[in-house]
Backbone as CSV, one residue per row, in Angstrom:
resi,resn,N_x,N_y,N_z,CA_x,CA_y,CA_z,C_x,C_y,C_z
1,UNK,-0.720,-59.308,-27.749,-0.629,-60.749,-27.504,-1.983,-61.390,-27.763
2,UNK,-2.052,-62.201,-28.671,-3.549,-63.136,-28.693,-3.775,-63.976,-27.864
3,UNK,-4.949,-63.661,-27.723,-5.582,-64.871,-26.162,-6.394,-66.153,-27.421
4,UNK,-5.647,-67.261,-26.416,-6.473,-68.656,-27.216,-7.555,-68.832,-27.430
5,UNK,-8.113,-69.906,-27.484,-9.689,-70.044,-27.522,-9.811,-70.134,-26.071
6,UNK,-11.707,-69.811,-26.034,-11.730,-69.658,-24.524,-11.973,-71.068,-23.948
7,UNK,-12.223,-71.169,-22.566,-12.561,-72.211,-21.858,-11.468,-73.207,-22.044
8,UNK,-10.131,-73.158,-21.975,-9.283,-74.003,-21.873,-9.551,-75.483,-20.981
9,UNK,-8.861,-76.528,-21.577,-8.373,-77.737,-20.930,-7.488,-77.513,-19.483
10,UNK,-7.830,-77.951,-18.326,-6.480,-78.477,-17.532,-7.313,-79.719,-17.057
11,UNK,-6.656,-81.035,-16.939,-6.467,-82.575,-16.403,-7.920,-82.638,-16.783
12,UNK,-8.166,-82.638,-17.990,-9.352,-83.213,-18.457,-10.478,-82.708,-18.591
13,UNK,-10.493,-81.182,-17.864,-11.624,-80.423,-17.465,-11.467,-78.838,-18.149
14,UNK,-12.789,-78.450,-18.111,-12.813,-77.206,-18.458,-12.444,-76.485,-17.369
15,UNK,-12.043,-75.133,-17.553,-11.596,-74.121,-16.570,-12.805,-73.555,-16.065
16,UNK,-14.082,-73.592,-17.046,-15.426,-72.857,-16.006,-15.526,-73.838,-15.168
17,UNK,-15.137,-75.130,-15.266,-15.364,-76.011,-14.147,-14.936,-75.860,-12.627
18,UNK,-12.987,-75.779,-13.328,-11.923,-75.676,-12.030,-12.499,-74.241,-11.434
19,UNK,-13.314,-73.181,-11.916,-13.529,-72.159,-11.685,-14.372,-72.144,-10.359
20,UNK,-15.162,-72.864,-10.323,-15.969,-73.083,-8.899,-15.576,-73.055,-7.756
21,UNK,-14.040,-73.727,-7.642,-13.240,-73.643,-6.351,-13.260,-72.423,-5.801
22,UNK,-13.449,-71.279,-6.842,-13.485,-69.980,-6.459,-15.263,-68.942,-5.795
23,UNK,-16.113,-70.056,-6.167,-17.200,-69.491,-5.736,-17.433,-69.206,-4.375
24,UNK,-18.098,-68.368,-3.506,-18.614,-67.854,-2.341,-19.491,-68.228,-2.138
25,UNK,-20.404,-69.169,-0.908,-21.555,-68.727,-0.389,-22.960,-69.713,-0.965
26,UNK,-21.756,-70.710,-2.302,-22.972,-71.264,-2.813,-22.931,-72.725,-2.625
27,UNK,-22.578,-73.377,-1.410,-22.386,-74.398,-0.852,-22.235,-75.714,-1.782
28,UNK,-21.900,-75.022,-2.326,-21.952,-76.459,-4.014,-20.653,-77.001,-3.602
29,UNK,-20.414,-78.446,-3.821,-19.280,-79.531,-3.616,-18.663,-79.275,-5.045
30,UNK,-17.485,-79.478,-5.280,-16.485,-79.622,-6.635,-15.190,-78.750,-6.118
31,UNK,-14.475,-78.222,-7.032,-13.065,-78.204,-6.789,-12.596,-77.642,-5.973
32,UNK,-11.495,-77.667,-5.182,-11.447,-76.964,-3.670,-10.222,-75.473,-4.488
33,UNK,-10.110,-74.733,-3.101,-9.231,-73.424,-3.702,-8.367,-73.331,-4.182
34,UNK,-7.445,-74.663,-4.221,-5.810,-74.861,-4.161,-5.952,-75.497,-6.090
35,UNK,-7.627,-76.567,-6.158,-7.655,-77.050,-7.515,-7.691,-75.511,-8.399
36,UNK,-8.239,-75.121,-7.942,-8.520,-73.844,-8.846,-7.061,-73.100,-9.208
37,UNK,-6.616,-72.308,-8.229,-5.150,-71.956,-7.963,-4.399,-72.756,-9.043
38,UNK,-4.489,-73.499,-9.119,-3.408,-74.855,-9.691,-3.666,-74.669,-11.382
39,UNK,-4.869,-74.974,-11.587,-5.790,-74.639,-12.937,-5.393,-73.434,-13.386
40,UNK,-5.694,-72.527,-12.580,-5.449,-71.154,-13.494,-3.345,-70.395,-13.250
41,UNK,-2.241,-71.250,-12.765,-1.290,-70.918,-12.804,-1.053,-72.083,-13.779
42,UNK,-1.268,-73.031,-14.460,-1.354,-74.250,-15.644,-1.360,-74.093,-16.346
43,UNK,-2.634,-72.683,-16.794,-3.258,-72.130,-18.056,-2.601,-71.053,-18.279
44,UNK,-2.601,-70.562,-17.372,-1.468,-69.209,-17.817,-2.760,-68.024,-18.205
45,UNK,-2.438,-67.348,-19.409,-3.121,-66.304,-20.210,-4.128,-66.972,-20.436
46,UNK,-3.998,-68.483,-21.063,-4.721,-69.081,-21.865,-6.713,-68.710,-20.752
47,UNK,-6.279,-68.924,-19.787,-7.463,-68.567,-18.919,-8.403,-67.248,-18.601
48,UNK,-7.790,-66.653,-19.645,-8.009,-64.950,-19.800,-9.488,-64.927,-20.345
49,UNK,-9.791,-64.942,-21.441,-11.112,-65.001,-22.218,-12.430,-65.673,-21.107
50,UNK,-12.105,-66.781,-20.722,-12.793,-67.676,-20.001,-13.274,-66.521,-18.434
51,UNK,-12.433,-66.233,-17.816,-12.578,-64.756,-17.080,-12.863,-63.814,-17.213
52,UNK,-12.884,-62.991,-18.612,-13.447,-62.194,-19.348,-15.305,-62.292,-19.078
53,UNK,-15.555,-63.667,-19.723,-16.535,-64.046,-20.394,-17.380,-64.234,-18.919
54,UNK,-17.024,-64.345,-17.434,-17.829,-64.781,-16.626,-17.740,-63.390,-16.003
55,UNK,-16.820,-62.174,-16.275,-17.796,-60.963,-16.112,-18.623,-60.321,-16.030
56,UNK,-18.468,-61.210,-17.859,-20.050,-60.350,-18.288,-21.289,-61.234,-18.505
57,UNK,-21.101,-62.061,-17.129,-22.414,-63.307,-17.304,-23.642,-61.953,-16.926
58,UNK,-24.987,-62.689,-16.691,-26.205,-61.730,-16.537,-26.846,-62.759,-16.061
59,UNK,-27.911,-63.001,-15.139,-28.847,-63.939,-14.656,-30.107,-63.329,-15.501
60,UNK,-30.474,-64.315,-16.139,-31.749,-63.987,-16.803,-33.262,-64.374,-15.565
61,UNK,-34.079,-63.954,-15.832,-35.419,-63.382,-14.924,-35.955,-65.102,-14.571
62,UNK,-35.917,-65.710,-15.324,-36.026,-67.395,-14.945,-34.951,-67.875,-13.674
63,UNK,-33.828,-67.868,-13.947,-33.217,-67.928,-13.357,-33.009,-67.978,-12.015
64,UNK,-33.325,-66.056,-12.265,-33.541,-65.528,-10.631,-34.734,-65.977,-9.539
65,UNK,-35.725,-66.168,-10.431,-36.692,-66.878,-9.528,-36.777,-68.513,-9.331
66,UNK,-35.997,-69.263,-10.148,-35.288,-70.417,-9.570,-34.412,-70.495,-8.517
67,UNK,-33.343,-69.590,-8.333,-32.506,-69.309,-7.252,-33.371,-68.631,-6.073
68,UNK,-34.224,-68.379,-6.285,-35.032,-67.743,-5.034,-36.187,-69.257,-4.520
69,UNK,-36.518,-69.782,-5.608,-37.612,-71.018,-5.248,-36.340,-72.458,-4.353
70,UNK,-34.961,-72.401,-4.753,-34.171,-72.982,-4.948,-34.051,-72.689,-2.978
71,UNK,-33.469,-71.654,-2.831,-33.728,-70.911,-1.158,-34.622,-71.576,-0.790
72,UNK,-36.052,-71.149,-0.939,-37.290,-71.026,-0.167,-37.614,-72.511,0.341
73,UNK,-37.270,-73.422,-0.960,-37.462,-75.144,-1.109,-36.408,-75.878,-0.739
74,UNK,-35.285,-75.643,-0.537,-33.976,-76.294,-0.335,-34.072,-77.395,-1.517
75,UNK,-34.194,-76.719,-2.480,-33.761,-77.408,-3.773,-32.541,-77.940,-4.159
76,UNK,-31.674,-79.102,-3.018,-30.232,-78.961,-3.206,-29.890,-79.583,-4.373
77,UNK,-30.540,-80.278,-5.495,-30.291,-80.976,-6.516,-29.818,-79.893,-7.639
78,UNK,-30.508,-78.684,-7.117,-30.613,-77.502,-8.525,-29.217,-77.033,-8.314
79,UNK,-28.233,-76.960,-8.596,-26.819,-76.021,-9.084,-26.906,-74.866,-9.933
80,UNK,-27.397,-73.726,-9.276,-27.475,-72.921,-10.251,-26.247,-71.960,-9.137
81,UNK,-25.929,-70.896,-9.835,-24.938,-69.832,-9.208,-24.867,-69.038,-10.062
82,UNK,-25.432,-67.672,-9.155,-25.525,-66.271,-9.184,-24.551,-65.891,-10.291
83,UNK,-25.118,-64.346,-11.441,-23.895,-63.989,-12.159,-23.146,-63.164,-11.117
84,UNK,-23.329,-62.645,-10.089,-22.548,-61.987,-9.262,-21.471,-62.870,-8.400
85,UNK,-21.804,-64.435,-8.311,-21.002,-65.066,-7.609,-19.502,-65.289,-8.422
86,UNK,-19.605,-65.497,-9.814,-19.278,-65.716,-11.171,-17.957,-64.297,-10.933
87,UNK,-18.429,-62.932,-10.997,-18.206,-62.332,-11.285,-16.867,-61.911,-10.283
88,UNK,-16.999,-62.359,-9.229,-15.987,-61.883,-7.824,-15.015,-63.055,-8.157
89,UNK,-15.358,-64.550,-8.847,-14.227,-65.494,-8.828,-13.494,-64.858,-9.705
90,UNK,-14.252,-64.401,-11.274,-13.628,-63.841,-11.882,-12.182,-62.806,-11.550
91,UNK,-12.757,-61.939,-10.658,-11.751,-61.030,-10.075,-10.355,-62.060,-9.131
92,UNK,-11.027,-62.970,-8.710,-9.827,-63.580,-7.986,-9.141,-64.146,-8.701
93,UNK,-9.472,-64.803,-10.280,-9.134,-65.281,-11.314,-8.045,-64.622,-11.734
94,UNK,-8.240,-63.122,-11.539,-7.340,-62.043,-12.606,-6.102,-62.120,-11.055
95,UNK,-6.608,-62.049,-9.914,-5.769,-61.891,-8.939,-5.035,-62.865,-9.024
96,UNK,-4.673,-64.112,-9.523,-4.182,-65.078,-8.768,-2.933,-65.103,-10.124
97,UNK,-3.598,-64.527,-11.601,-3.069,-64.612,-12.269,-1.592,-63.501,-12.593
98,UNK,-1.786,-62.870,-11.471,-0.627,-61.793,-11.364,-0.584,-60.977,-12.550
99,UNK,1.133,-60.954,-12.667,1.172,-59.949,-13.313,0.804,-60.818,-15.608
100,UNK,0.595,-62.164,-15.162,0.244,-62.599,-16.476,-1.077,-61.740,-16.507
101,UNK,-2.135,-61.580,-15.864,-3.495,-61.080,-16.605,-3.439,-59.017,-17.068
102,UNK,-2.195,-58.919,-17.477,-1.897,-57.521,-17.853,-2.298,-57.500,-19.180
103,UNK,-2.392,-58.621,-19.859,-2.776,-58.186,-21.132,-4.258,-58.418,-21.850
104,UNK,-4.945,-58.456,-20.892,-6.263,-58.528,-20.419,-6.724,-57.408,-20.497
105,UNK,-6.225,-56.039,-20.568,-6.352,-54.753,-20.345,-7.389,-54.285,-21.690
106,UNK,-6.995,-54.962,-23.094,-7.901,-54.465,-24.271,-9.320,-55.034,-23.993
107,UNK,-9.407,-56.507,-23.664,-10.883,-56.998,-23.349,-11.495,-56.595,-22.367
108,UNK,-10.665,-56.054,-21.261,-11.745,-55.616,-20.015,-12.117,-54.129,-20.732
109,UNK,-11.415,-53.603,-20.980,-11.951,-52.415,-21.705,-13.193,-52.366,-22.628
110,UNK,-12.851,-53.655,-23.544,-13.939,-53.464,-24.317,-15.192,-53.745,-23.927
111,UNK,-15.197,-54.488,-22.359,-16.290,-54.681,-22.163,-17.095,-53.341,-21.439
112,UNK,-16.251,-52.772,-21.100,-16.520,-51.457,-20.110,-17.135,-50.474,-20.874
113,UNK,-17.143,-50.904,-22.278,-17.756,-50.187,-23.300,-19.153,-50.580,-23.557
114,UNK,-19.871,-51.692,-23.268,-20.858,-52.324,-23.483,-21.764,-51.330,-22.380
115,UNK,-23.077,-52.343,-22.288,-24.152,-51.901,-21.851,-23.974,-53.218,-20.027
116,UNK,-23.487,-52.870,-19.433,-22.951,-54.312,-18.491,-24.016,-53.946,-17.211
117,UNK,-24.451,-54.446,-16.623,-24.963,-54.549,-15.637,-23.983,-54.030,-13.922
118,UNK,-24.688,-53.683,-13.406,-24.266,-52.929,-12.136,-23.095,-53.603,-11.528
119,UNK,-23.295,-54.877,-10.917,-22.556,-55.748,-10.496,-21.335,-56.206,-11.310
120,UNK,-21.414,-56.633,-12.298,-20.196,-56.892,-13.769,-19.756,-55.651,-13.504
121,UNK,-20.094,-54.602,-14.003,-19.350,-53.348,-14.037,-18.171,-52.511,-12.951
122,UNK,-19.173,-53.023,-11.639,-17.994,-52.744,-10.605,-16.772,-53.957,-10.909
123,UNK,-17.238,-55.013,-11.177,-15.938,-56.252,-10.860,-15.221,-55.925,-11.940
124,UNK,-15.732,-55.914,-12.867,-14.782,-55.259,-14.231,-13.661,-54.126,-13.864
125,UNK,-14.248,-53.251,-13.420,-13.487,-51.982,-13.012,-12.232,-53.067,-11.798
126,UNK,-12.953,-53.400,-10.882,-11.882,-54.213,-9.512,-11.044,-55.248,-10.496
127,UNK,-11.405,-55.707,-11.196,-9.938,-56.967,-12.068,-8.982,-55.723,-13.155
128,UNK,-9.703,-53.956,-13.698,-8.917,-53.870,-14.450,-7.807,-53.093,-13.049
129,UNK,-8.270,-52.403,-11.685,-7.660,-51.886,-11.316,-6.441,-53.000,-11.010
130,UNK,-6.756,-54.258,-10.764,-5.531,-55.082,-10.560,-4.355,-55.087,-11.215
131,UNK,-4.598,-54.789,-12.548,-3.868,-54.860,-13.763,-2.658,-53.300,-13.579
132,UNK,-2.562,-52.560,-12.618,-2.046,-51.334,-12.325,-1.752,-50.602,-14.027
133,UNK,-0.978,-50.358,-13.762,-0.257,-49.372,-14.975,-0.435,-49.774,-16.089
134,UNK,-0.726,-50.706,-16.642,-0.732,-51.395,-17.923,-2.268,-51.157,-18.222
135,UNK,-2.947,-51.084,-17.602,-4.180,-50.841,-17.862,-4.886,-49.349,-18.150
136,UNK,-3.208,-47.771,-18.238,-3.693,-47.001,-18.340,-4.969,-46.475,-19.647
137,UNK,-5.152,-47.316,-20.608,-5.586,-47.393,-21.614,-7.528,-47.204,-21.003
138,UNK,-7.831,-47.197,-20.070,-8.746,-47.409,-19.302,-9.677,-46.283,-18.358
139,UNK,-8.124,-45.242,-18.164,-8.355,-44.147,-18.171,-9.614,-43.243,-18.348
140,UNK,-9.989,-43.120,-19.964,-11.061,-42.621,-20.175,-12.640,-42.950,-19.595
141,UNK,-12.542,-44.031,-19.578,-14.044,-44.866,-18.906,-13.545,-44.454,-17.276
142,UNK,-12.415,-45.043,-16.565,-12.795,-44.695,-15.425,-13.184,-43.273,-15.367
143,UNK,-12.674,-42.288,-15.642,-13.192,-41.050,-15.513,-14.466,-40.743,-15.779
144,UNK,-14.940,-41.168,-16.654,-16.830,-41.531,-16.843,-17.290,-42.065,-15.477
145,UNK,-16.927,-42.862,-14.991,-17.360,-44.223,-14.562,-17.403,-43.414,-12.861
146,UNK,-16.136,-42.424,-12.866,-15.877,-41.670,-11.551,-17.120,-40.817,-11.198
147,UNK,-17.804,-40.150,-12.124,-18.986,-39.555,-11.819,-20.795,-40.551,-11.953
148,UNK,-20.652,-41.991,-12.065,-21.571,-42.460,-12.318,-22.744,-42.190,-10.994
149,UNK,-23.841,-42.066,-11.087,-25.057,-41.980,-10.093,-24.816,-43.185,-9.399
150,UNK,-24.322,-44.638,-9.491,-24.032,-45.270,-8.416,-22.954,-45.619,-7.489
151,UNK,-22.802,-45.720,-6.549,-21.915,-45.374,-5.720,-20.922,-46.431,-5.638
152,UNK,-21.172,-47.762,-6.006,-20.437,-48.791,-6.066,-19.698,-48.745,-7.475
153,UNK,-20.367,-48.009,-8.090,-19.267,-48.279,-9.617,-18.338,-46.962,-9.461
154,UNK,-19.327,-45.692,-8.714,-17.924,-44.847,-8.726,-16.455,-45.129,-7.830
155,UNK,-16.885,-45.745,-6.490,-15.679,-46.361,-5.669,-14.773,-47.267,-6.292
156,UNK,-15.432,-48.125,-7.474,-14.711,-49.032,-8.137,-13.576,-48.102,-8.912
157,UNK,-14.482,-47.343,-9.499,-13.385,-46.583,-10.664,-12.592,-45.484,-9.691
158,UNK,-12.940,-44.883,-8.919,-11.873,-43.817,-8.171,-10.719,-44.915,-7.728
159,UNK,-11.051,-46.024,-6.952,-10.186,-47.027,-6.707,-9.407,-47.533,-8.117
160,UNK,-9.577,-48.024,-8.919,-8.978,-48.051,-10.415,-8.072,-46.766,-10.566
161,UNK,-8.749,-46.036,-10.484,-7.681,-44.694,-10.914,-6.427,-44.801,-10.234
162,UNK,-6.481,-44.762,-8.603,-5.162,-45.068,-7.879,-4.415,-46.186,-8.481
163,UNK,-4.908,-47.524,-8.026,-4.203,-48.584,-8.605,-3.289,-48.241,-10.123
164,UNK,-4.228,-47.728,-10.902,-3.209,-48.032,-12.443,-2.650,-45.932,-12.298
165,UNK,-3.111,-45.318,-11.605,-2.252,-44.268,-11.507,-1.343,-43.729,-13.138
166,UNK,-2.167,-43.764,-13.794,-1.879,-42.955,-15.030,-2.425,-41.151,-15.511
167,UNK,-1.838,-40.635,-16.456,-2.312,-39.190,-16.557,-3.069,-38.983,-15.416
168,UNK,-2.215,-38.104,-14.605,-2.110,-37.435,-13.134,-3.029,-36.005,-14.100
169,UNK,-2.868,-35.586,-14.697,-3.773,-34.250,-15.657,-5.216,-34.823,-15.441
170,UNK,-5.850,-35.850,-15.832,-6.934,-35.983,-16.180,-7.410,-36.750,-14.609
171,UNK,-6.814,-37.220,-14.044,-7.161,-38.325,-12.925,-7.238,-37.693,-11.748
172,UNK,-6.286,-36.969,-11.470,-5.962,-35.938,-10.517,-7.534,-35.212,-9.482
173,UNK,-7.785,-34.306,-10.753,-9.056,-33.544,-10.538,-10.170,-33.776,-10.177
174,UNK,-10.332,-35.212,-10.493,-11.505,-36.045,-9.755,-11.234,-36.607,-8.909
175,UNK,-10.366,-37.004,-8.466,-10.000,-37.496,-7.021,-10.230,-36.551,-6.029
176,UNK,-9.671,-35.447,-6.209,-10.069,-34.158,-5.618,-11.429,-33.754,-4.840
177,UNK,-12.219,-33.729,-6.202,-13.640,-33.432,-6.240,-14.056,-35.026,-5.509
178,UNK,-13.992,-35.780,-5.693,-14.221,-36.988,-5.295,-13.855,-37.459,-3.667
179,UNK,-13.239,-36.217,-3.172,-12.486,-36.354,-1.316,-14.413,-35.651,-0.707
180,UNK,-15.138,-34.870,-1.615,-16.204,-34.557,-1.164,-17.390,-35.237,-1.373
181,UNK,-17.110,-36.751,-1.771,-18.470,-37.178,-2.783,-19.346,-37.662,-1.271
182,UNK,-20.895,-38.308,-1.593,-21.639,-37.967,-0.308,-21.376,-39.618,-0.027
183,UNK,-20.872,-40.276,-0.292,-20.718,-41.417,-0.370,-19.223,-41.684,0.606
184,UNK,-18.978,-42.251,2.125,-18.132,-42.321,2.974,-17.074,-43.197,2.300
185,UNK,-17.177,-44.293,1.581,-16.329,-45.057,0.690,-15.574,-44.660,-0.525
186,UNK,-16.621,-43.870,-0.894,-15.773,-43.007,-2.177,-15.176,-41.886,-1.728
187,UNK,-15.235,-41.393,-0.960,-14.062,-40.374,0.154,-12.726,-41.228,0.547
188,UNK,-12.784,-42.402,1.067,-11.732,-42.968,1.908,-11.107,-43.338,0.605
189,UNK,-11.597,-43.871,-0.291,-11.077,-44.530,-1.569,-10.488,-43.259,-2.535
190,UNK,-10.973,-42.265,-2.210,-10.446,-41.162,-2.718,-9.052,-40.549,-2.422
191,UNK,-9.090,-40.798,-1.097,-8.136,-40.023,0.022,-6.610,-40.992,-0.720
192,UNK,-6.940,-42.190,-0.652,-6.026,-43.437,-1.037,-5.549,-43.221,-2.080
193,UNK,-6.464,-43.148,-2.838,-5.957,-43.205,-4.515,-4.786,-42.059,-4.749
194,UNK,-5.263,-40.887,-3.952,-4.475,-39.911,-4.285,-2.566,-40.143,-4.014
195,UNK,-2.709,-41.129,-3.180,-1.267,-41.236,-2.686,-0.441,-42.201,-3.183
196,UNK,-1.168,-43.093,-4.097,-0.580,-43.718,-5.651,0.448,-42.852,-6.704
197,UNK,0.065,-41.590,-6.855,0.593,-40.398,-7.563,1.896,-39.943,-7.041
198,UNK,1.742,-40.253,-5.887,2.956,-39.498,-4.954,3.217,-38.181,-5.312
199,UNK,4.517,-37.355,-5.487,4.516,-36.030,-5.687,4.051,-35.551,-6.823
200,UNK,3.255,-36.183,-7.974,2.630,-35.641,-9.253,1.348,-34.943,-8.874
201,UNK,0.752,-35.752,-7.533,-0.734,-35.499,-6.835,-0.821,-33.765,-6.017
202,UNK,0.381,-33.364,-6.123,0.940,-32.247,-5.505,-0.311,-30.774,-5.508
203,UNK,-1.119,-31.193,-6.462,-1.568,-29.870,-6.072,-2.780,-30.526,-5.254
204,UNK,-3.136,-31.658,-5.106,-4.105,-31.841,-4.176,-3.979,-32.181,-2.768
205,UNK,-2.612,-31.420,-2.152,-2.217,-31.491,-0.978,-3.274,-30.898,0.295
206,UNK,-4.063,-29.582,-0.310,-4.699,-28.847,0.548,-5.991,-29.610,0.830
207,UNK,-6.447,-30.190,-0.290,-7.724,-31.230,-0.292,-7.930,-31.630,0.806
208,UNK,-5.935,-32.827,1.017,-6.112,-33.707,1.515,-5.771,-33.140,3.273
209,UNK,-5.439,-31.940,3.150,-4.888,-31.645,4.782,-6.486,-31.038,5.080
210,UNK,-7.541,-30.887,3.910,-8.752,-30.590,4.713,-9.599,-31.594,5.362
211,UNK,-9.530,-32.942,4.131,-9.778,-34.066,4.748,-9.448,-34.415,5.711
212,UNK,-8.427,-34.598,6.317,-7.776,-34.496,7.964,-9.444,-34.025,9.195
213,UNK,-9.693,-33.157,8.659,-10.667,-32.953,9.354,-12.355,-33.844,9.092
214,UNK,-12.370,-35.100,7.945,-13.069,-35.617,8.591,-12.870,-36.790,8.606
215,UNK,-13.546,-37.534,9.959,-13.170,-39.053,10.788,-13.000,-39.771,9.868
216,UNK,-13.751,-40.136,8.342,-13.662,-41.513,7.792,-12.570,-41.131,6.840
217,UNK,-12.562,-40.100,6.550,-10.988,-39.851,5.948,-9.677,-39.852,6.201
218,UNK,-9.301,-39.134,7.097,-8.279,-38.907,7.787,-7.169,-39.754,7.966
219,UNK,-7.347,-40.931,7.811,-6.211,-41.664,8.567,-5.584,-41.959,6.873
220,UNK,-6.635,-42.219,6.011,-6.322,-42.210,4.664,-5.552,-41.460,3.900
221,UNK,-5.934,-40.138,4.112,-5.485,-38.697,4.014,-4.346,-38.410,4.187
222,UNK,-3.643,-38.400,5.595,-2.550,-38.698,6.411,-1.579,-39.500,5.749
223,UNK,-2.242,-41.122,4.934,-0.753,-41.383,4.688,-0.909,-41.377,3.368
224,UNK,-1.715,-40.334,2.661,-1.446,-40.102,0.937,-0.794,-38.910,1.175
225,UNK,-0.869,-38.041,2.369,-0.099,-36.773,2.588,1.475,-37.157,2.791
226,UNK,1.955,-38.340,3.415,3.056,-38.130,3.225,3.723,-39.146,2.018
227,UNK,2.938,-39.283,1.319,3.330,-39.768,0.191,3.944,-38.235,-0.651
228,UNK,2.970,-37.804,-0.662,2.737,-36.645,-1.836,4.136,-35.741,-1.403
229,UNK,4.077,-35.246,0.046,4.238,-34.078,0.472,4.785,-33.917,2.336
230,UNK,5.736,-35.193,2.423,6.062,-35.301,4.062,6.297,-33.992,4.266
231,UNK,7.058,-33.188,3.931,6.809,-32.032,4.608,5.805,-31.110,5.225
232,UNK,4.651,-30.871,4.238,3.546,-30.605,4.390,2.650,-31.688,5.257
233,UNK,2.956,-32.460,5.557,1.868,-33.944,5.780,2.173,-33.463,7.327
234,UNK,3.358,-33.158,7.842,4.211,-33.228,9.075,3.396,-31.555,9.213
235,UNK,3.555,-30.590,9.005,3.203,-29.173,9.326,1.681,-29.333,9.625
236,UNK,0.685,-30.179,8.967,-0.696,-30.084,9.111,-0.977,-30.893,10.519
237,UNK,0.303,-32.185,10.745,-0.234,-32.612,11.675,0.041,-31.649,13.122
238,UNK,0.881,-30.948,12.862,1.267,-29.987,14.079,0.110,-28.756,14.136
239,UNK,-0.814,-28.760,13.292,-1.960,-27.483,13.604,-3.127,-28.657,13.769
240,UNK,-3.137,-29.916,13.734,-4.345,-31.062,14.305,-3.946,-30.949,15.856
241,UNK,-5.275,-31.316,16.481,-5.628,-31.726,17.834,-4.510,-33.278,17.780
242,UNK,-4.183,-33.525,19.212,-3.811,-34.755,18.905,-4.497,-36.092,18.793
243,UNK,-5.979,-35.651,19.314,-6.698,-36.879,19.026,-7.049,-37.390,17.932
244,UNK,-6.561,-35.961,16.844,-7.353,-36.192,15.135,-5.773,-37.497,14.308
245,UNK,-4.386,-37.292,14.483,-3.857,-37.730,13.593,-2.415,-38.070,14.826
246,UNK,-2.143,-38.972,14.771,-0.847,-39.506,15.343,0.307,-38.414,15.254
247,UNK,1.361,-38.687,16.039,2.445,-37.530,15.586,3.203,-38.826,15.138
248,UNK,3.835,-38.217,14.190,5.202,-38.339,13.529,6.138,-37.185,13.078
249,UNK,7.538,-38.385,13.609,8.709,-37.478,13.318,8.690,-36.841,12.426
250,UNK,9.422,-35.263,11.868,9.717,-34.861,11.444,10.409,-34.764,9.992
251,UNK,9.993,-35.364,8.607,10.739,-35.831,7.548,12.307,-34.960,7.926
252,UNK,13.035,-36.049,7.524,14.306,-35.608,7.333,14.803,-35.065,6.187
């Protein structure tokens, strides 16, 4: 499907405009949540590129020390906003757009291919995991992306993996390895993802009945176990203490 030109029209305005309704934190006056909402169910797809493109914004080094002099001075005349602020509307952008921003899946990719900055890169990964199944094409990078040295882009992509839950062969095994990473978020996000798979996740049942045994996992664990494997999910909780995991009945 071809995406239009970017930065579409709605009631006279550009969409990076209506886009602001979506900013966090940066006390700026202009369109409220509902204008935005409104704007981007108007535009449809057409709003795709324009979301794309505020991904992969970057604050250049001027910038940043304007936004810091901007703080220090209560510079309220200056409107500047963060590429990270940019980057989370973006994601709510793809959220609001349901199941229209599925075909979004080739450009977020291609950007995941670039050289993107820390922040872009996790949100990239969080708008393609939105995209579930359609986005298995994505696959390959998250699995890169699953072993990265930072901890926020690997939670992004282990989280991606669940959401679009494609090739259980290749996805599987790092989730696994990933129930041990030293990082408490990329464990819980691990534990989760696995129960997206449901019974395909099957050989990582033992993983997850070891996870049981620790606190930030466990409750996670528990209900990817009876996704995968109520039978098994039910037998592990009967060899737990009862303070570690709730009882439940017996699968029928």
């Amino acid at each position: 499907m071809a995406l239009k030109p970017s930065d579409p029209l709605y009631n006279g305005k550009r969409l990076s405009h209506w886009m602001e309704g979506y900013y966090v934190g940066t006390g700026a006056e202009g369109p409220s949540y509902e204008d935005t909402q409104n704007a981007l169910v108007a535009l449809g797809t057409n709003s795709i590129p324009t979301l794309v493109q505020m991904l992969r914004e970057e604050d250049s080094p001027i910038k940043i020390k304007l936004v810091a002099l901007s703080k220090k001075y209560n510079f309220s005349n200056l409107h500047l906003v963060r590429a990270q602020v940019k980057h989370a509307a973006a994601v709510r952008g793809f959220h609001t757009l349901g199941v229209q921003a599925q075909c979004a899946a080739p450009a977020l990719i291609a950007s995941l291919q670039d050289d993107l900055s820390i922040d872009s890169r996790v949100q990239t990964l969080n708008a393609l995991a939105l995209l579930g199944p359609s986005a298995s094409g994505a696959i390959p990078l998250l699995v890169r992306d699953s072993s990265h040295t930072n901890e926020h882009i690997r939670a992004s992509a282990i989280m991606a993996l669940g959401f679009i839950h494609a090739e259980p062969e290749a996805s599987i095994p790092l989730l696994i390895k990933a129930l041990t990473d030293n990082s408490v978020g990329v464990r819980i996000l691990a534990a989760q993802s696995l129960g997206y798979y449901g019974s395909a996740a099957q050989s990582a049942v033992p993983a997850l009945i070891l996870a049981l045994q620790d606190r930030f996992t466990r409750e996670a664990a528990d209900r990817s176990l009876d996704k995968i494997d109520p039978e098994e999910a039910f037998l592990a909780r009967m060899k737990m203490k009862p303070r570690h995991v709730k009882s439940k009945n017996h699968p029928k």
